[in-house]
PDBQT receptor file of N, H, CA, C and O in Angstrom, charges set to zero:
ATOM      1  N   UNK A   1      54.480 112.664  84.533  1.00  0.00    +0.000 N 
ATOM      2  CA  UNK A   1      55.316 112.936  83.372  1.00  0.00    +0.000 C 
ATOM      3  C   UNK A   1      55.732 114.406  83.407  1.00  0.00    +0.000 C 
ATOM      4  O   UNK A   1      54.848 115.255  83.525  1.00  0.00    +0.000 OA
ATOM      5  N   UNK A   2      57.041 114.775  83.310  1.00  0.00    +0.000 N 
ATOM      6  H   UNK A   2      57.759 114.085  83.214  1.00  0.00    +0.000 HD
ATOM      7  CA  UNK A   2      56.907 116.298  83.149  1.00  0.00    +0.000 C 
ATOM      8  C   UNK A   2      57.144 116.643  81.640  1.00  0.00    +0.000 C 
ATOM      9  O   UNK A   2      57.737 116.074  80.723  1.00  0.00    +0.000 OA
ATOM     10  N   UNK A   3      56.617 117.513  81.729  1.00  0.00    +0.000 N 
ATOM     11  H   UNK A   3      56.136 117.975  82.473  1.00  0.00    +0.000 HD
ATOM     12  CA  UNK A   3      56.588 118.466  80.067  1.00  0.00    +0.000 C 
ATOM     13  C   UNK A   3      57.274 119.594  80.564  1.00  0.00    +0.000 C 
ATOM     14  O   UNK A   3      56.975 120.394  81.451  1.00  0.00    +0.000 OA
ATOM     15  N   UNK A   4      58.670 119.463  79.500  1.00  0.00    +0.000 N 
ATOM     16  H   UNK A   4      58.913 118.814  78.779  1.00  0.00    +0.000 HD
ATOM     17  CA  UNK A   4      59.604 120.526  79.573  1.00  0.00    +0.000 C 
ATOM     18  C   UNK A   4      58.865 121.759  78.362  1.00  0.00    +0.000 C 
ATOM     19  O   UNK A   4      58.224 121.616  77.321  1.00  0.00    +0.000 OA
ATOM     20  N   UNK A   5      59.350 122.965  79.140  1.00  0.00    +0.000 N 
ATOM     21  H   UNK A   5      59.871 123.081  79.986  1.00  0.00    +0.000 HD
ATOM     22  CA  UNK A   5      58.825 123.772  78.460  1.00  0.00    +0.000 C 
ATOM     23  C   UNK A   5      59.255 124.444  77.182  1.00  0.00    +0.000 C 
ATOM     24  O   UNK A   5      60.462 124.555  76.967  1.00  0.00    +0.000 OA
ATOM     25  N   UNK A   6      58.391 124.893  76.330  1.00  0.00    +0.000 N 
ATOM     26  H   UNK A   6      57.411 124.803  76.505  1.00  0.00    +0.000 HD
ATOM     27  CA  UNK A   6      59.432 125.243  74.887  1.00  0.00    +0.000 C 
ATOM     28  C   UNK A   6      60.778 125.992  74.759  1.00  0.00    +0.000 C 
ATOM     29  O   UNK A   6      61.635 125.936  73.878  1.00  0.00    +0.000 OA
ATOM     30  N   UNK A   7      60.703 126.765  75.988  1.00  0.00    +0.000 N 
ATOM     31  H   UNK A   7      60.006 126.811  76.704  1.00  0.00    +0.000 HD
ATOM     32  CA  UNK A   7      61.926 127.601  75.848  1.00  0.00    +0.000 C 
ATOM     33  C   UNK A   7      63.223 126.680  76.311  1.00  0.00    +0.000 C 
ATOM     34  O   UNK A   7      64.221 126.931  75.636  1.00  0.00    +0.000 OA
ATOM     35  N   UNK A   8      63.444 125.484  77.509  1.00  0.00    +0.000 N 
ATOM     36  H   UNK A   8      62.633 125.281  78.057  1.00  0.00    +0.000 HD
ATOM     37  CA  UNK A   8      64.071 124.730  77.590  1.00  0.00    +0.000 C 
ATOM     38  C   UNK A   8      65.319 124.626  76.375  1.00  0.00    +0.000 C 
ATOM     39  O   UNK A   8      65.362 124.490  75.152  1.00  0.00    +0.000 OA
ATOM     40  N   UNK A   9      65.957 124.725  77.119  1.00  0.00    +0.000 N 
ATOM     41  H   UNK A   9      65.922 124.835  78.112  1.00  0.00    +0.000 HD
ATOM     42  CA  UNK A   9      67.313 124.387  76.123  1.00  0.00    +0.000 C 
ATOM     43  C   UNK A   9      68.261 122.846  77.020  1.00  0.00    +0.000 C 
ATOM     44  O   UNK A   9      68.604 122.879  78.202  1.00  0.00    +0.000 OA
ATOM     45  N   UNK A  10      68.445 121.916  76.282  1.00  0.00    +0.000 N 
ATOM     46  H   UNK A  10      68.166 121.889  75.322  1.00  0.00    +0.000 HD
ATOM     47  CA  UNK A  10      68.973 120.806  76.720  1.00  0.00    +0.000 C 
ATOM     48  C   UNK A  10      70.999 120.708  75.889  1.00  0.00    +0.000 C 
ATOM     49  O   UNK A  10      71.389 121.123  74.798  1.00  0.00    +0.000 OA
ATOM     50  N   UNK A  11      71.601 120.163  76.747  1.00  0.00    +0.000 N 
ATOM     51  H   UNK A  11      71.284 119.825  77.633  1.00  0.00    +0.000 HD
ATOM     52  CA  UNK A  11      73.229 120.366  75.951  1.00  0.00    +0.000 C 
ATOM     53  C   UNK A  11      73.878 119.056  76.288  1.00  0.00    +0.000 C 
ATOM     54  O   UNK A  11      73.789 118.518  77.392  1.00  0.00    +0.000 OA
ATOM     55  N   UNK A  12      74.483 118.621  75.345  1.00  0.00    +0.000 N 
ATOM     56  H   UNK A  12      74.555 119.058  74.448  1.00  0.00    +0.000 HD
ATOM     57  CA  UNK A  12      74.960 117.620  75.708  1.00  0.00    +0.000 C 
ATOM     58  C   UNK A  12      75.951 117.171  75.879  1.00  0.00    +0.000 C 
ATOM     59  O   UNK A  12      76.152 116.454  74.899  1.00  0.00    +0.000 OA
ATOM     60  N   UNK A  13      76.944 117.104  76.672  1.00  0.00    +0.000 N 
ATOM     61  H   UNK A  13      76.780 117.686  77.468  1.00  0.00    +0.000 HD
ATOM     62  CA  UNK A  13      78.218 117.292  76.691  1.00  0.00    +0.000 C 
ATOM     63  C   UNK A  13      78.663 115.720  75.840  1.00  0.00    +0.000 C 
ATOM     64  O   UNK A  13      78.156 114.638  76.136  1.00  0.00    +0.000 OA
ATOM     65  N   UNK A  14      79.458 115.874  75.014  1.00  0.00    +0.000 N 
ATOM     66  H   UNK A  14      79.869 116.753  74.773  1.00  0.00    +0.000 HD
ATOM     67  CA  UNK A  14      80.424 114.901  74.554  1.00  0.00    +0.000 C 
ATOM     68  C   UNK A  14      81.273 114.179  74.391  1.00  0.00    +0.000 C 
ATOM     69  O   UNK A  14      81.475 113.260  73.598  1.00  0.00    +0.000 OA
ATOM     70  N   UNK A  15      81.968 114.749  75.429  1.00  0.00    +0.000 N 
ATOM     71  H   UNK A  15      81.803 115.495  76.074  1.00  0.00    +0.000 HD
ATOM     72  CA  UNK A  15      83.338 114.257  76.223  1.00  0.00    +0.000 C 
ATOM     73  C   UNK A  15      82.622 113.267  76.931  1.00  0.00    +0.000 C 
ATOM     74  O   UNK A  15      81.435 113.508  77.149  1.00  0.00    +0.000 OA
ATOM     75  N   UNK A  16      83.129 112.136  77.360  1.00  0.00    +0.000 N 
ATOM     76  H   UNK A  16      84.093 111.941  77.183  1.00  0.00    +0.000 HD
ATOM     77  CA  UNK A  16      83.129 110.781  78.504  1.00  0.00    +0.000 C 
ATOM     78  C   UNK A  16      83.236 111.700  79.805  1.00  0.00    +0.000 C 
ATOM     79  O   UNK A  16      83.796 112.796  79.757  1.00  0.00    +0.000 OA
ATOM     80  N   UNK A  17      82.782 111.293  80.731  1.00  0.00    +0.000 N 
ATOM     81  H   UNK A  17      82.327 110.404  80.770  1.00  0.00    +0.000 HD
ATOM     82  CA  UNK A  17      82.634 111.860  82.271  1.00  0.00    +0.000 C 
ATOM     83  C   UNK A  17      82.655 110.977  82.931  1.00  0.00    +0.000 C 
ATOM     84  O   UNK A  17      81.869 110.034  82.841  1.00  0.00    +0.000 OA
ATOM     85  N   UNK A  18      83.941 111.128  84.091  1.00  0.00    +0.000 N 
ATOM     86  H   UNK A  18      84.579 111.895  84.164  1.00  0.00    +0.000 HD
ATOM     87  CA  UNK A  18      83.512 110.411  85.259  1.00  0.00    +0.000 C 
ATOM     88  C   UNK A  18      82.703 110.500  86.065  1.00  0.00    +0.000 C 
ATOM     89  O   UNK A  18      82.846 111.375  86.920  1.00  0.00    +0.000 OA
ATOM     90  N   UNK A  19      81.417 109.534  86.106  1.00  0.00    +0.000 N 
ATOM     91  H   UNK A  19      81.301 108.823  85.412  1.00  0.00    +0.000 HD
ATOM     92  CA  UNK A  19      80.315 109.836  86.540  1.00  0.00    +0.000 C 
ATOM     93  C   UNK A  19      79.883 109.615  87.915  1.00  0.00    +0.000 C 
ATOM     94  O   UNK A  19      78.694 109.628  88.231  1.00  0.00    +0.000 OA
ATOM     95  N   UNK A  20      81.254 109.323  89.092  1.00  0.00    +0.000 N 
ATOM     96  H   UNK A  20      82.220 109.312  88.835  1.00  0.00    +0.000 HD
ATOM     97  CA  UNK A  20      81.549 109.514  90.095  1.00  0.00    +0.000 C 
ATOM     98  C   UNK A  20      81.803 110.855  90.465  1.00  0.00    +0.000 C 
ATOM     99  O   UNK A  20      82.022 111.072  91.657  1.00  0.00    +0.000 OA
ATOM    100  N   UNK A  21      81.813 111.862  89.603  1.00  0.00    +0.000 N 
ATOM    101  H   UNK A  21      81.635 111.685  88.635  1.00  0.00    +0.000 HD
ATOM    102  CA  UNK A  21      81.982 113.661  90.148  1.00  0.00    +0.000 C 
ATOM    103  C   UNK A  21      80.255 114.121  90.813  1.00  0.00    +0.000 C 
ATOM    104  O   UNK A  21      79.165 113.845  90.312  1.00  0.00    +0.000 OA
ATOM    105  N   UNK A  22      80.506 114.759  91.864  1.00  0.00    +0.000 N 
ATOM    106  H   UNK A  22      81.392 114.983  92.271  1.00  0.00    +0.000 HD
ATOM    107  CA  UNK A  22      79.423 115.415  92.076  1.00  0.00    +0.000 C 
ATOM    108  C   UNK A  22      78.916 116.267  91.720  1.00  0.00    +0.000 C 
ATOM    109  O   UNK A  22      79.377 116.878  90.756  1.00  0.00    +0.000 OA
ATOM    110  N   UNK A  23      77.914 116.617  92.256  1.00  0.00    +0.000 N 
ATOM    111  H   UNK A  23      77.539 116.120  93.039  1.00  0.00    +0.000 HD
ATOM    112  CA  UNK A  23      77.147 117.385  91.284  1.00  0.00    +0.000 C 
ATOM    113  C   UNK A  23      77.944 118.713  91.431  1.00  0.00    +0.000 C 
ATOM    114  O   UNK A  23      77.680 119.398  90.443  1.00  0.00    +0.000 OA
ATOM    115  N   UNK A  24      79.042 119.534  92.477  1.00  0.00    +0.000 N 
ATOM    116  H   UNK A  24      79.256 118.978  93.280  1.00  0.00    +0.000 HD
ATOM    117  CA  UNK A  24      80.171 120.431  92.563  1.00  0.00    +0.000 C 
ATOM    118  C   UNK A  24      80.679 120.317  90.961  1.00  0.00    +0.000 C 
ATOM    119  O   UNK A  24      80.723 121.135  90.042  1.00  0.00    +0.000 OA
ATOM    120  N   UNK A  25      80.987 119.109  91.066  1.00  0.00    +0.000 N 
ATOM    121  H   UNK A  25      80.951 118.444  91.812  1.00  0.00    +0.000 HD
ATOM    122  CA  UNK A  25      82.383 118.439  89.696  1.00  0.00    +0.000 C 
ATOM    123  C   UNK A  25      81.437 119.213  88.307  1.00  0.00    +0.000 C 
ATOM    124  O   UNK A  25      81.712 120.036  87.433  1.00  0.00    +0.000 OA
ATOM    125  N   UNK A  26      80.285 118.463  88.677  1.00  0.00    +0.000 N 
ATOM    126  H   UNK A  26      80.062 117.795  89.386  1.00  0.00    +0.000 HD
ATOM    127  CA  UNK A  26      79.523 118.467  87.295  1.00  0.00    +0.000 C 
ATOM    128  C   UNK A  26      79.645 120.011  86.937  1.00  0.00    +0.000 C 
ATOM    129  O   UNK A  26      80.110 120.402  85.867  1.00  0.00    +0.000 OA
ATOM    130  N   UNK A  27      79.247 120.722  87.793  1.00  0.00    +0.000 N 
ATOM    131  H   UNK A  27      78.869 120.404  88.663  1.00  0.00    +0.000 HD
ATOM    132  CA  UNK A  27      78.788 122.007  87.378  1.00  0.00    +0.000 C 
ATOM    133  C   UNK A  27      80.091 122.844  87.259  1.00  0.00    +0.000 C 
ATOM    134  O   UNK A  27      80.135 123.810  86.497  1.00  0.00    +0.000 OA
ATOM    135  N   UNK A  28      81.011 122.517  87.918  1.00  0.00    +0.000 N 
ATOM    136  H   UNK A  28      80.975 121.733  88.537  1.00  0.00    +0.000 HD
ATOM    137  CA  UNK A  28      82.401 123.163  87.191  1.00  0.00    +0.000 C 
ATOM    138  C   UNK A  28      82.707 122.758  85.499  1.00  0.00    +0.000 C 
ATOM    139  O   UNK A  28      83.503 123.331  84.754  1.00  0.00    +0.000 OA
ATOM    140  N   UNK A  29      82.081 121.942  85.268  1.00  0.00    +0.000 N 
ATOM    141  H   UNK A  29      81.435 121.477  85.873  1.00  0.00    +0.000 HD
ATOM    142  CA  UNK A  29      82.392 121.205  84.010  1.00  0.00    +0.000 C 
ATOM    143  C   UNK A  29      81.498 122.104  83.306  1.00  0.00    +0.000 C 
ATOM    144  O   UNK A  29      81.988 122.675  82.332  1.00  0.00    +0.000 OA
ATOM    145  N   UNK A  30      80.312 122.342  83.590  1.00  0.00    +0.000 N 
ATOM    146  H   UNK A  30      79.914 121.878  84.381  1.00  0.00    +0.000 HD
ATOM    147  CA  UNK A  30      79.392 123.371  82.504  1.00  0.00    +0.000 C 
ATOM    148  C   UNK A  30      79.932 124.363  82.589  1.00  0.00    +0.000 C 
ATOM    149  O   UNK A  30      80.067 124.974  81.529  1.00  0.00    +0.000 OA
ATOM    150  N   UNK A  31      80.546 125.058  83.975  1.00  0.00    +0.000 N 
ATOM    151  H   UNK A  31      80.437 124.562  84.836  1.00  0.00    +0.000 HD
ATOM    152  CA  UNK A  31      81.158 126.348  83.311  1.00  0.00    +0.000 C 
ATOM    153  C   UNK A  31      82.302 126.346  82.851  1.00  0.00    +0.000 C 
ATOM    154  O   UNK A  31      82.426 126.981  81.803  1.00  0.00    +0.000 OA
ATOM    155  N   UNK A  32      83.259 125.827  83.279  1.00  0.00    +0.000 N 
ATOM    156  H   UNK A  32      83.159 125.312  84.130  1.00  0.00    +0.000 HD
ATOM    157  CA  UNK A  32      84.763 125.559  82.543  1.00  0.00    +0.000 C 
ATOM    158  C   UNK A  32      84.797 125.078  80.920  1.00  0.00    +0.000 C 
ATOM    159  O   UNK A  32      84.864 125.619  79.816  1.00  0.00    +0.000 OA
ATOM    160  N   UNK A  33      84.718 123.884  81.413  1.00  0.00    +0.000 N 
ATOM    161  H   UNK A  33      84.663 123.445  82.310  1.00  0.00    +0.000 HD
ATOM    162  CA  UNK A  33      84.615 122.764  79.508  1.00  0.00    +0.000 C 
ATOM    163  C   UNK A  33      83.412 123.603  78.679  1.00  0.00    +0.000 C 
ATOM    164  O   UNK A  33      83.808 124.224  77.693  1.00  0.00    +0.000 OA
ATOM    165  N   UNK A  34      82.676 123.640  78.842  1.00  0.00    +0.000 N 
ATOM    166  H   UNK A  34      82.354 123.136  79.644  1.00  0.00    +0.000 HD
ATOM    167  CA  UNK A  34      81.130 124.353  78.217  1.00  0.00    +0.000 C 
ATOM    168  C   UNK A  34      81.086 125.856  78.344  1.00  0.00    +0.000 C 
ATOM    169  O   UNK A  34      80.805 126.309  77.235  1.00  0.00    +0.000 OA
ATOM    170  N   UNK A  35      81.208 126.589  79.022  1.00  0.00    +0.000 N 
ATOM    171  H   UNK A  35      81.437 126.221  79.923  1.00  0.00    +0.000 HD
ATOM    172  CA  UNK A  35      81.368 128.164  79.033  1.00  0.00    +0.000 C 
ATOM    173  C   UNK A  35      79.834 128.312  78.988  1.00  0.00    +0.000 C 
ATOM    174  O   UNK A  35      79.177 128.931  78.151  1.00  0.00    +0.000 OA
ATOM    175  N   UNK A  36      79.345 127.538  80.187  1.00  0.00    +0.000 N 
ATOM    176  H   UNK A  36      79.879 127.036  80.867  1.00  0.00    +0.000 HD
ATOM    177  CA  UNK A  36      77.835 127.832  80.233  1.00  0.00    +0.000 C 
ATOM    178  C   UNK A  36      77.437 128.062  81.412  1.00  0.00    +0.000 C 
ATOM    179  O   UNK A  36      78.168 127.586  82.280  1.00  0.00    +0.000 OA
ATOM    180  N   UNK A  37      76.386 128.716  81.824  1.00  0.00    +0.000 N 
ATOM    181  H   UNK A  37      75.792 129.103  81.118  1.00  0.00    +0.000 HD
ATOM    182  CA  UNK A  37      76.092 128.837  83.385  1.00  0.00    +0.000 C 
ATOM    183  C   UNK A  37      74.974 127.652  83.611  1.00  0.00    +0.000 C 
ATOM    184  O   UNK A  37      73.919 127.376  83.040  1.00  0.00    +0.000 OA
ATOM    185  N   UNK A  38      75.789 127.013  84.845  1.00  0.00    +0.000 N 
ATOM    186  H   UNK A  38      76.646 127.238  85.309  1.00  0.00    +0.000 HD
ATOM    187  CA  UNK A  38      74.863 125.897  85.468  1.00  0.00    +0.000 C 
ATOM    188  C   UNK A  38      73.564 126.441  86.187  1.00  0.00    +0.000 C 
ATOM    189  O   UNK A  38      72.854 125.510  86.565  1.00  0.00    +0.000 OA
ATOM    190  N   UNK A  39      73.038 127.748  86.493  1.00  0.00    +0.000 N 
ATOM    191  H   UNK A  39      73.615 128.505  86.187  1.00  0.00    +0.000 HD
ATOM    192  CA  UNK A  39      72.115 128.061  86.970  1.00  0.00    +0.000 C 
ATOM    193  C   UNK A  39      70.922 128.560  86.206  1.00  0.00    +0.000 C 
ATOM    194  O   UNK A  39      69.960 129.064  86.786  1.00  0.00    +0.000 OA
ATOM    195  N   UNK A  40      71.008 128.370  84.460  1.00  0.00    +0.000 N 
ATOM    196  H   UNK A  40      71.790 127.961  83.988  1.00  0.00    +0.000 HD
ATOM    197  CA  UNK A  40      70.539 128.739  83.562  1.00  0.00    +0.000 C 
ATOM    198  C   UNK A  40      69.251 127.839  83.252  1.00  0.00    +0.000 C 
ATOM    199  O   UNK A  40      69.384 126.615  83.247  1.00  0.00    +0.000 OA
ATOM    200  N   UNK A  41      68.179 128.343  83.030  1.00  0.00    +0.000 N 
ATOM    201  H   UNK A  41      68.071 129.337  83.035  1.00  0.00    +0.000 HD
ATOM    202  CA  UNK A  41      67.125 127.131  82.612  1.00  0.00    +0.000 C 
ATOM    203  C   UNK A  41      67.112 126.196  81.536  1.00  0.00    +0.000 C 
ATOM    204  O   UNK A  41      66.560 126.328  80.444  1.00  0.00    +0.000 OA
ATOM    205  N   UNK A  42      68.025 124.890  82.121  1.00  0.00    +0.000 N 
ATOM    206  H   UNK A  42      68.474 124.783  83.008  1.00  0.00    +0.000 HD
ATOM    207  CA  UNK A  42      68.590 124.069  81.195  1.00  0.00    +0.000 C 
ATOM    208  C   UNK A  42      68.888 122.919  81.413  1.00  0.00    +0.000 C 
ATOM    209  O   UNK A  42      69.333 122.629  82.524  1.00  0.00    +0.000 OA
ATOM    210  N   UNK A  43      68.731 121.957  80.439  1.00  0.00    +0.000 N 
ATOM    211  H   UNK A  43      68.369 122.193  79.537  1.00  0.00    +0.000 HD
ATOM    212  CA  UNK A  43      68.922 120.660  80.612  1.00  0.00    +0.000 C 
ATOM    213  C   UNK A  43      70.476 120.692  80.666  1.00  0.00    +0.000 C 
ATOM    214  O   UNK A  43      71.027 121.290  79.742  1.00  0.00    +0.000 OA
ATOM    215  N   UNK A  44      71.441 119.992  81.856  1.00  0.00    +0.000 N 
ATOM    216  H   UNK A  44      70.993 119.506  82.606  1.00  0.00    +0.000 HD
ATOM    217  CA  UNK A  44      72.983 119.172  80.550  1.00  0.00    +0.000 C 
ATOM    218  C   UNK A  44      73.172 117.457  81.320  1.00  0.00    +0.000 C 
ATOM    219  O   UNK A  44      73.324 117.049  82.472  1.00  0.00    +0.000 OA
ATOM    220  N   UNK A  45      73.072 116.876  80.088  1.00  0.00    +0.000 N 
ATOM    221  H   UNK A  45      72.949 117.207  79.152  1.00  0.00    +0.000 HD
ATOM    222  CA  UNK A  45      73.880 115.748  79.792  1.00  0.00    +0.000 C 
ATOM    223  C   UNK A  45      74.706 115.081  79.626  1.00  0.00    +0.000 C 
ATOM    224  O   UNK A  45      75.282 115.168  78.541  1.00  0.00    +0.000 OA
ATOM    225  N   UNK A  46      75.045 114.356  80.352  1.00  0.00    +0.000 N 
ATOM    226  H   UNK A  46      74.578 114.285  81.233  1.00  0.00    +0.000 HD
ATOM    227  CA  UNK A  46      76.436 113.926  80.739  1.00  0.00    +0.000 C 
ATOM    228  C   UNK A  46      76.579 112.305  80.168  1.00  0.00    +0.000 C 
ATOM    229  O   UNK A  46      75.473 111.889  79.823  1.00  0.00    +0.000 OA
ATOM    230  N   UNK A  47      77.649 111.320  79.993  1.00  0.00    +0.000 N 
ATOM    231  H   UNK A  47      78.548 111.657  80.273  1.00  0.00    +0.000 HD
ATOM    232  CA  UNK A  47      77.607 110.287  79.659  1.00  0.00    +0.000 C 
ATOM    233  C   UNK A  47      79.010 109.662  79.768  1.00  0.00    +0.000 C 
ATOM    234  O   UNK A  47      79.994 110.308  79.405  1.00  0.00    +0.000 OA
ATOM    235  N   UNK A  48      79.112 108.487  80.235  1.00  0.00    +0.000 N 
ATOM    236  H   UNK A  48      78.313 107.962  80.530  1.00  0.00    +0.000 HD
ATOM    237  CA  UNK A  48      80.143 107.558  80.531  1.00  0.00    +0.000 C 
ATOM    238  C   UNK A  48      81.024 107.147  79.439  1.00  0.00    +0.000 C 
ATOM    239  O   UNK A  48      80.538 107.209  78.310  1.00  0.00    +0.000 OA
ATOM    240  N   UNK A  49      82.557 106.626  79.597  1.00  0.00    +0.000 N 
ATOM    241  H   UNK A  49      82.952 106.576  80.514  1.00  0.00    +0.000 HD
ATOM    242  CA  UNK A  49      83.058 106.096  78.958  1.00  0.00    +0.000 C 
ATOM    243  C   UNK A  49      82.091 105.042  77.560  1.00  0.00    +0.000 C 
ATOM    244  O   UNK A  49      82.031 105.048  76.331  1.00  0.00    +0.000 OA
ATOM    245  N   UNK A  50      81.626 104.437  78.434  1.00  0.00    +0.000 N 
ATOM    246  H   UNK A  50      81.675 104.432  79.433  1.00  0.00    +0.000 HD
ATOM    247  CA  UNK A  50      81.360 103.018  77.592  1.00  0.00    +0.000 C 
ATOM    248  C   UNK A  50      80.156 103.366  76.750  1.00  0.00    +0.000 C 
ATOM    249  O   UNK A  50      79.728 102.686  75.817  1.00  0.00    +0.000 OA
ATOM    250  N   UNK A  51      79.490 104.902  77.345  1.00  0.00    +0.000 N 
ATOM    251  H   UNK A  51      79.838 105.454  78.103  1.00  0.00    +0.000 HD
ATOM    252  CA  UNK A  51      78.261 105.371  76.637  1.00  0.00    +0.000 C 
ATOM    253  C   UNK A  51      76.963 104.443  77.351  1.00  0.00    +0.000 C 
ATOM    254  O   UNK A  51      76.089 103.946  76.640  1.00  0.00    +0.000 OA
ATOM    255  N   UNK A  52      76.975 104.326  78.513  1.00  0.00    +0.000 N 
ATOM    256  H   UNK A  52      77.684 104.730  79.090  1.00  0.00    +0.000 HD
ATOM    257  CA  UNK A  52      75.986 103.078  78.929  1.00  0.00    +0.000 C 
ATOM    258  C   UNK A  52      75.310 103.425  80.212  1.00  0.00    +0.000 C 
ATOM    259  O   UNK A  52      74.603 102.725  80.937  1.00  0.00    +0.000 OA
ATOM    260  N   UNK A  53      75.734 104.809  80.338  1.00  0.00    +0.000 N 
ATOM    261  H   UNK A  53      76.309 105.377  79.750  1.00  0.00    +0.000 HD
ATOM    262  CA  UNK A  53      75.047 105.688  81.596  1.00  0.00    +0.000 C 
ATOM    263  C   UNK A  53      75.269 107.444  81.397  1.00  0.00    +0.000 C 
ATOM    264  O   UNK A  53      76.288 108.125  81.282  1.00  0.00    +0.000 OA
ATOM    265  N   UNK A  54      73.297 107.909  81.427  1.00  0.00    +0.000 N 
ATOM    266  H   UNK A  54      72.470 107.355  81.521  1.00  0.00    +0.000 HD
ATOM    267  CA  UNK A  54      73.889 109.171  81.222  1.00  0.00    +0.000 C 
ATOM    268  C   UNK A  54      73.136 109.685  82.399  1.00  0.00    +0.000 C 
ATOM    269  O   UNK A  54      73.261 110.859  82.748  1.00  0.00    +0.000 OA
TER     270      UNK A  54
């Protein structure tokens, strides 16, 4: 089981994602759409059209 640690910050993106982007795609998306750094100690969450895969 892992236990995330208290300082952990998790984000969840809200927009639908094509969840065929790689993980390149993805992380342009945290910094572009989100204005966040993908190398930051952090959860992000991503999720499909239909909401049925995150």
């Amino acid at each position: 089981m892992i236990r995330p640690d208290a300082k952990l910050q998790v984000f969840l993106c809200r927009e639908p994602v094509d969840m065929r982007k790689s993980i390149d795609g993805l992380s342009l998306l945290v910094q572009e759409a989100m204005e966040l750094n993908p190398f930051d100690e952090a959860v992000f969450v991503f999720c499909n059209r239909q909401r049925d895969k995150v």
